[in-house]
PASEBA-1860 file (N, C-alpha, C; in nm, 3 decimals):
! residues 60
1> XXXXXXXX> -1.379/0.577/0.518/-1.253/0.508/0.494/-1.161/0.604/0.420 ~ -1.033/0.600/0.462/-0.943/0.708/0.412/-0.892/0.693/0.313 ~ -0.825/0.687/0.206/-0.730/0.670/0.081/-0.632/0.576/0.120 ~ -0.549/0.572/0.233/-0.480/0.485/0.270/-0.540/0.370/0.307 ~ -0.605/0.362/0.388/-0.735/0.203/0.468/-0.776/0.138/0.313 ~ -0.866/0.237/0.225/-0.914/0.156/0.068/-0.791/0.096/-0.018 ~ -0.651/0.183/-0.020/-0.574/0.138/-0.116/-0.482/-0.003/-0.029 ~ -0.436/-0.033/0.097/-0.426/-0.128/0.172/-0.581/-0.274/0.161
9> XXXXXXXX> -0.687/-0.205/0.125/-0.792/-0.335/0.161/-0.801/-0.369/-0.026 ~ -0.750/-0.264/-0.104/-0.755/-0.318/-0.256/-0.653/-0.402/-0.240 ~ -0.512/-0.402/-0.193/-0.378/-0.486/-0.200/-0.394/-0.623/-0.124 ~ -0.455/-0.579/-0.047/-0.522/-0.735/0.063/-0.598/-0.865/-0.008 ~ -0.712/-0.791/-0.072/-0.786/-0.843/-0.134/-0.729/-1.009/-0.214 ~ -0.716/-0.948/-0.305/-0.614/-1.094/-0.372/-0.453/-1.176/-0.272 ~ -0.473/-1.172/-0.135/-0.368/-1.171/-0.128/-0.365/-1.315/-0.011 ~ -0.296/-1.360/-0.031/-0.308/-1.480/0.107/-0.321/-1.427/0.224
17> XXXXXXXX> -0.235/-1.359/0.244/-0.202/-1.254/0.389/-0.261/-1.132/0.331 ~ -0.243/-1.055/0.451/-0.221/-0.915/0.405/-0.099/-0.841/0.476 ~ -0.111/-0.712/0.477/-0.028/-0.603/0.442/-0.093/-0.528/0.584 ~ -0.045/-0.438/0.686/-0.094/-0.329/0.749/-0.049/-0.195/0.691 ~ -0.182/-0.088/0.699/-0.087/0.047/0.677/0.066/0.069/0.725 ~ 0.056/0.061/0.832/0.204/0.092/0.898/0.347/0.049/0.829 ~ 0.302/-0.147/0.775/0.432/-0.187/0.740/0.388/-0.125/0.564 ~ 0.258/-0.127/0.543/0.311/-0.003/0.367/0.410/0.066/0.363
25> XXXXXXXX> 0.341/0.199/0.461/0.443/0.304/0.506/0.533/0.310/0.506 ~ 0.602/0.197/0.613/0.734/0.182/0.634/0.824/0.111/0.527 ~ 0.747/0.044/0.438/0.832/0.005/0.296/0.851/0.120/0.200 ~ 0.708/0.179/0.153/0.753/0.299/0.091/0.874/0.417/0.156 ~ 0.872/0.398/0.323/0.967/0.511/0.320/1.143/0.433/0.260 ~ 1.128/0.330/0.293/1.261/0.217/0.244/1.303/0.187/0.405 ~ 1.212/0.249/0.519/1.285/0.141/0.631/1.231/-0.013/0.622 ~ 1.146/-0.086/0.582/1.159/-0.182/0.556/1.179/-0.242/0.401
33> XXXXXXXX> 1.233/-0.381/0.423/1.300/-0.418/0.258/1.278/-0.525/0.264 ~ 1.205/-0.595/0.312/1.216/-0.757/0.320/1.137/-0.778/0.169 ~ 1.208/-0.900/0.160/1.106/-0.937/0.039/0.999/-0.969/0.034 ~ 0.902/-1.042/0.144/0.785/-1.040/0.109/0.686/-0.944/0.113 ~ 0.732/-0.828/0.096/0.696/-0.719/0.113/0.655/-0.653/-0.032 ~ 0.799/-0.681/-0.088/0.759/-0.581/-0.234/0.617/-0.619/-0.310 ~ 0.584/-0.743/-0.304/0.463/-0.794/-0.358/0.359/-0.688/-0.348 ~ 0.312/-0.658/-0.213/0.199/-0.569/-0.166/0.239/-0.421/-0.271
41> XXXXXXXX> 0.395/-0.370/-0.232/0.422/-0.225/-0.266/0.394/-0.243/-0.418 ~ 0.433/-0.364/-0.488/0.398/-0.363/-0.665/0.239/-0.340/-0.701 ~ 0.155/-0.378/-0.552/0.044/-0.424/-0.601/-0.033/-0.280/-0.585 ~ 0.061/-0.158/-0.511/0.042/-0.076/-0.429/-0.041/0.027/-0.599 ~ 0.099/-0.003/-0.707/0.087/0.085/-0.812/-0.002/0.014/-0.905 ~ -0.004/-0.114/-0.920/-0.088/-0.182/-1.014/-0.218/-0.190/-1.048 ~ -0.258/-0.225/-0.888/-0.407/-0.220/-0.864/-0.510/-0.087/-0.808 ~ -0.364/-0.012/-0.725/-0.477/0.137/-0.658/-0.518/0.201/-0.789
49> XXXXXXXX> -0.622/0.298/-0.763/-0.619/0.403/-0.871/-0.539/0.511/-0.835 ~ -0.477/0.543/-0.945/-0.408/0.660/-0.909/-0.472/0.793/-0.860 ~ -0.558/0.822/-0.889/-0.671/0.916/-0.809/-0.668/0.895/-0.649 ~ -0.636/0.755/-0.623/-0.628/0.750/-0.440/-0.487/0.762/-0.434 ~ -0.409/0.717/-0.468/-0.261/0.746/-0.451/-0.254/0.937/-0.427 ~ -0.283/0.992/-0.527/-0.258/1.140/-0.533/-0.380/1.139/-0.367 ~ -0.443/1.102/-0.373/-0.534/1.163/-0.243/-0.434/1.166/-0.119 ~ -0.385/1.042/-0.096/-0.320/0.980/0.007/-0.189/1.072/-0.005
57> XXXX> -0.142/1.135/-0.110/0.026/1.169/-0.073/-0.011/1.364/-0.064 ~ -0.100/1.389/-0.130/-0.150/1.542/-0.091/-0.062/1.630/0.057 ~ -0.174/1.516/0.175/-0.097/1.600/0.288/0.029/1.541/0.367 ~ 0.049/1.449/0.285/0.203/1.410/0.322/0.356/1.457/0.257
END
């Protein structure tokens, strides 16, 4: 499992719905803005460890 797949299934976890990588992505880049969105991206910094965050943005 990649840094992205674990930090998406940590944000899921507590969540009614979930979140796909793709629409993460596409919120962090700011093409999407909807509001039910920011929930996941807050939960993105709250709950990942930052150790997977730095993994995940390395080769990006």
């Amino acid at each position: 499992m990649g840094p992205l797949t674990a930090a998406v299934t940590t944000i899921n976890t507590p969540m009614p719905a979930g979140i796909d990588e793709g629409t993460l992505l596409a919120c962090l880049k700011g093409d999407i803005s909807e509001q039910k969105w920011r929930v996941y991206v807050q939960a993105l910094f709250d709950e990942v460890d930052v150790s997977s965050l730095i993994m995940w943005c390395r080769p990006h």
